[in-house]
C-alpha positions as CSV (number, residue, x, y, z in Angstrom):
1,X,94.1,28.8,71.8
2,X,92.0,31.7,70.6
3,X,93.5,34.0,67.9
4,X,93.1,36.7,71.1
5,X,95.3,35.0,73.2
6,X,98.0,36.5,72.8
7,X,96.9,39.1,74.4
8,X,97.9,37.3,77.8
9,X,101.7,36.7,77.5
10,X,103.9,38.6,79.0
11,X,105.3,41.0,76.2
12,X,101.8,41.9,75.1
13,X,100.9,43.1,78.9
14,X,104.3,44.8,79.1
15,X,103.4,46.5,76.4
16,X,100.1,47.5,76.9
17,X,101.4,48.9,80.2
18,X,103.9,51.4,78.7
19,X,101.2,52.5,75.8
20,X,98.8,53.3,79.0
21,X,101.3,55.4,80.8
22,X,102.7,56.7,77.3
23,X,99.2,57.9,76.9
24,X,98.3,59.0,80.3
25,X,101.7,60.9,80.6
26,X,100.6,63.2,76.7
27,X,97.7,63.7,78.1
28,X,99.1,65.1,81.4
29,X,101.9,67.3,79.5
30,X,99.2,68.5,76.8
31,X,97.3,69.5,79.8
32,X,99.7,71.4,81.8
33,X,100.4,72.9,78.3
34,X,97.3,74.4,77.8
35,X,97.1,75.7,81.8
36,X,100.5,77.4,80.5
37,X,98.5,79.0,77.8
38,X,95.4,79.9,80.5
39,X,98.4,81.3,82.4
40,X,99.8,83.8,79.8
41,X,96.2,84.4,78.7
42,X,96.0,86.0,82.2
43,X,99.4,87.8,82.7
44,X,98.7,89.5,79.3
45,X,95.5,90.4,80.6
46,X,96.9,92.1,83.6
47,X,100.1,93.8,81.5
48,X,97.7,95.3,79.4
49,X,95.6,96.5,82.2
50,X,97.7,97.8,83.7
51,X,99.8,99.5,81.6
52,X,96.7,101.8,80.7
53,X,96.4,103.1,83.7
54,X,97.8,106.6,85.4
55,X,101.0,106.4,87.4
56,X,99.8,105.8,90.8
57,X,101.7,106.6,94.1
58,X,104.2,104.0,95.1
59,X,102.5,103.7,98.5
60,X,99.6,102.6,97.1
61,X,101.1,99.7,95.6
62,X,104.2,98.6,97.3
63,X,104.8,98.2,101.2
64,X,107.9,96.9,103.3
65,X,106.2,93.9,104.8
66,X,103.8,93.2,102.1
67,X,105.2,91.9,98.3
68,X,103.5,93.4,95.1
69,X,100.1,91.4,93.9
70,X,100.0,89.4,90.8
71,X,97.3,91.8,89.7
72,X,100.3,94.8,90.1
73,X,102.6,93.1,87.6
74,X,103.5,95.6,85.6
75,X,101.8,98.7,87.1
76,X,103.8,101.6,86.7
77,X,103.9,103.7,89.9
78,X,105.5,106.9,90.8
79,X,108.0,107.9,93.7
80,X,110.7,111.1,94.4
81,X,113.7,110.6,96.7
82,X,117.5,110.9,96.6
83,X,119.4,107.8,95.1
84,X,122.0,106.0,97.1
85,X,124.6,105.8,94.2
86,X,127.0,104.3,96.9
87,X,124.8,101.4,97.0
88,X,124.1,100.5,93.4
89,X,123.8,96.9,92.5
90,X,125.2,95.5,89.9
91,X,122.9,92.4,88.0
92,X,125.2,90.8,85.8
93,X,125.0,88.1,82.8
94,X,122.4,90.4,81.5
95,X,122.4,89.8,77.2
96,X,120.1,92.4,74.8
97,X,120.3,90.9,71.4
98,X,123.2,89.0,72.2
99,X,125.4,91.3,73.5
100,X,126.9,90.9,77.4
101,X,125.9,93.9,79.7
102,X,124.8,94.1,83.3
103,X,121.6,96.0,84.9
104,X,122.0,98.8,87.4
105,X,120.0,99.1,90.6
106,X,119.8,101.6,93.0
107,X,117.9,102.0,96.1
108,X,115.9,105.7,95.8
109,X,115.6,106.7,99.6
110,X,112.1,108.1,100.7
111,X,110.9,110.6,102.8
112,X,110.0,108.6,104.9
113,X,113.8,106.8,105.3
114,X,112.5,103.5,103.4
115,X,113.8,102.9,100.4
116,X,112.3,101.9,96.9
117,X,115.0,99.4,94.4
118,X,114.9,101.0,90.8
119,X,116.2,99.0,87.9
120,X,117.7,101.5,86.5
121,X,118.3,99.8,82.6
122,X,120.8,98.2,81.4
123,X,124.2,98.8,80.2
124,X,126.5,96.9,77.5
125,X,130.1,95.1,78.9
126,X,133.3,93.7,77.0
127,X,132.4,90.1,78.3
128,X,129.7,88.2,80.2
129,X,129.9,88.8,83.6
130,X,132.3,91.8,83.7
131,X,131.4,94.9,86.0
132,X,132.1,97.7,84.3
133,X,133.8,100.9,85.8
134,X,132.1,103.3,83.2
135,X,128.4,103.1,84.7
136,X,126.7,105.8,84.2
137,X,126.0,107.6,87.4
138,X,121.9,108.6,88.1
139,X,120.8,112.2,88.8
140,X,121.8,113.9,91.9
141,X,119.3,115.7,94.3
142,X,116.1,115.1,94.6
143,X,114.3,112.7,91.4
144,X,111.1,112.0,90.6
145,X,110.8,108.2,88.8
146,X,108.3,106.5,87.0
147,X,108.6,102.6,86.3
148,X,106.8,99.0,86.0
149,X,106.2,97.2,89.2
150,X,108.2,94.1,89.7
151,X,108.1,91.0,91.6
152,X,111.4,89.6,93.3
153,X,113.4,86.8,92.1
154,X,113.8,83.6,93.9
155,X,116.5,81.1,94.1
156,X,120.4,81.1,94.3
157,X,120.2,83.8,91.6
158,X,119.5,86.6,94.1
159,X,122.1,85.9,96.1
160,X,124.1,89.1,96.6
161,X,128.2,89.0,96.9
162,X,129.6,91.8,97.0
163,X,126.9,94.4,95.6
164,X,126.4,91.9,92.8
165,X,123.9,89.3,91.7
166,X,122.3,87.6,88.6
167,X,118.6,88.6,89.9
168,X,116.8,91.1,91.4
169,X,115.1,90.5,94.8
170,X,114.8,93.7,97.5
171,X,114.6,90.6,100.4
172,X,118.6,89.6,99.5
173,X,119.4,93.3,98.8
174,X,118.0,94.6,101.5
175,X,119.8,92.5,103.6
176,X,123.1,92.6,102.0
177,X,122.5,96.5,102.3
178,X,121.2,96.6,105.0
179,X,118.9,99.0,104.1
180,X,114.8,98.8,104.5
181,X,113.4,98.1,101.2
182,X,109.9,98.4,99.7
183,X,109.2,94.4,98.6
184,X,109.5,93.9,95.0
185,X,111.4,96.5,92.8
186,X,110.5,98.9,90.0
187,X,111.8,99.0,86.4
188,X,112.6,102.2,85.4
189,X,110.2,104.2,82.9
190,X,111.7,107.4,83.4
191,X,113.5,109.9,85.7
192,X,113.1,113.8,86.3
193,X,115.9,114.9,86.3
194,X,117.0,113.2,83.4
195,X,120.6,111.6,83.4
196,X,123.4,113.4,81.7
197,X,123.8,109.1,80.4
198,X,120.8,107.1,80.3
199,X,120.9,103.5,80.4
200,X,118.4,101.4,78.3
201,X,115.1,100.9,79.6
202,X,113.1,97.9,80.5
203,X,112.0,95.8,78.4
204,X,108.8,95.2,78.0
205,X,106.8,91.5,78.5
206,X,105.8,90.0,74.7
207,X,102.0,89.9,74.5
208,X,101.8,86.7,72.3
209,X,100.5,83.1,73.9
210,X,103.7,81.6,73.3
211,X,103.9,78.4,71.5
212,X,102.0,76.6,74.7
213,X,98.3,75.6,72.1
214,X,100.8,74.2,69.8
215,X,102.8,72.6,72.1
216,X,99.7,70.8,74.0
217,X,98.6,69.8,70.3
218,X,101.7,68.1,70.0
219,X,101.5,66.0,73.3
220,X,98.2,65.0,72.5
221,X,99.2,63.8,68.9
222,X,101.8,61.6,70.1
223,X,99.4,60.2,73.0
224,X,96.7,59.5,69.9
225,X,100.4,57.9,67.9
226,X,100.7,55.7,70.5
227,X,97.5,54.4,70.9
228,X,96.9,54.2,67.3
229,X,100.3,52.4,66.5
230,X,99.2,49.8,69.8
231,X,96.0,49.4,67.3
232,X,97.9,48.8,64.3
233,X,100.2,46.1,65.8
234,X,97.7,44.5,67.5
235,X,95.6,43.7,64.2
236,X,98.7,43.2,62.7
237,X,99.5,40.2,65.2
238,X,95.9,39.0,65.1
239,X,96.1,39.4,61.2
240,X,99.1,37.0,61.1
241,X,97.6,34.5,63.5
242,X,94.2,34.2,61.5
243,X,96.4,33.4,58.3
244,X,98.7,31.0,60.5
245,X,95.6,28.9,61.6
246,X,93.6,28.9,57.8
247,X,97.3,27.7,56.8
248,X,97.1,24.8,59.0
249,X,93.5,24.6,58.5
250,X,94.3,24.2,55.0
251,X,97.3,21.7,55.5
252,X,95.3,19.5,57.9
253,X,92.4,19.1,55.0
254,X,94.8,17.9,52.6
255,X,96.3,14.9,55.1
């Protein structure tokens, strides 16, 4: 048999097989890594963008029936109306820095009887998940707000229960409130009046591209491991087999 044949039993096609799909699966995750990177190449892009530009009308960016573009991430808008403190949400499980503290969001009633959902800030609780009684009320009268266009959250998160939820999405508030809501939501900036208690602001997006380069590096390393270590082994074997048959080689001369 050739010193190559070994190549045709079963363990050696076994594991040939799993080196192929060991390799084709790094080079799938390595890629989806750096699409990740193209990804937050792009968001940054557009936070930067436009968080340079003037406050612009919240009509102009944000509709009923109409969600807020990817390309309005992060746009900061301007809008006046009355809060209806009655109908403050409550986001819980919300941690800054480690500490426990909820979100407070209010729907900002508009001339025109729609309604715009300001995240209000956030706002620091005994325990994880607790609603505090001590929230700090937002102006009364008329107010003028500034703030960072948002997109809604998705999933069982947003569901609301009780004026409460773990996410913000004006589709599941609106309908728990029953109220008509601008789609998306607005992180607060500022307020005019200001609050006699201000909650913390928004926090703003990091601007870094993540550990995603890095990360696809990594995948492809340990696609080239594996292909390289199936190399090694596989000279190793034939290595072994050459010395076998000079051995017997060897022995057969001297009988």
């Amino acid at each position: 048999m050739s010193r190559w044949g070994f190549l045709a039993s079963r363990r050696w096609a076994f594991f040939l097989l799993a080196v192929v799909l060991l390799t084709w699966l790094a080079w799938q995750l390595g890629q989806w890594q750096f699409h990740r990177l193209d990804d937050r190449r792009e968001r940054n892009e557009i936070i930067q963008r436009n968080e340079a530009l003037p406050p612009a009308p919240v009509a102009e960016v944000m509709a009923v029936d109409r969600p807020p573009a990817d390309d309005d991430q992060w746009r900061v808008v301007e809008a006046s109306g009355r809060y209806a403190v009655e109908e403050t949400v409550v986001v819980r499980y919300r941690t800054r820095d480690g500490a426990p503290g909820v979100n407070a969001v209010v729907p900002l009633v508009l001339d025109d009887g729609s309604a715009l959902l300001v995240d209000r800030g956030w706002w620091p609780t005994a325990n994880r998940g607790e609603v505090p009684d001590d929230l700090p009320a937002p102006p009364d009268g008329e107010v003028t707000v500034t703030g960072w266009v948002r997109q809604d959250a998705t999933g069982d998160s947003a569901e609301v229960t009780d004026q409460r939820t773990r996410a913000i999405s004006s589709a599941a508030i609106g309908e728990a409130l029953d109220r008509e809501l601008l789609s998306g939501f607005v992180a607060l900036a500022s307020e005019t009046p200001a609050p006699e208690v201000p909650l913390e602001p928004a926090e703003l997006p990091e601007l870094d591209e993540g550990p995603h380069f890095f990360y696809g590096l990594q995948w492809w390393f340990f696609g080239a491991m594996a292909v390289f270590g199936f190399l090694y082994l596989l000279y190793d074997e034939w290595r072994d087999r050459r010395r076998e048959a000079q051995e017997a080689a060897e022995r057969s001369e001297k009988y």
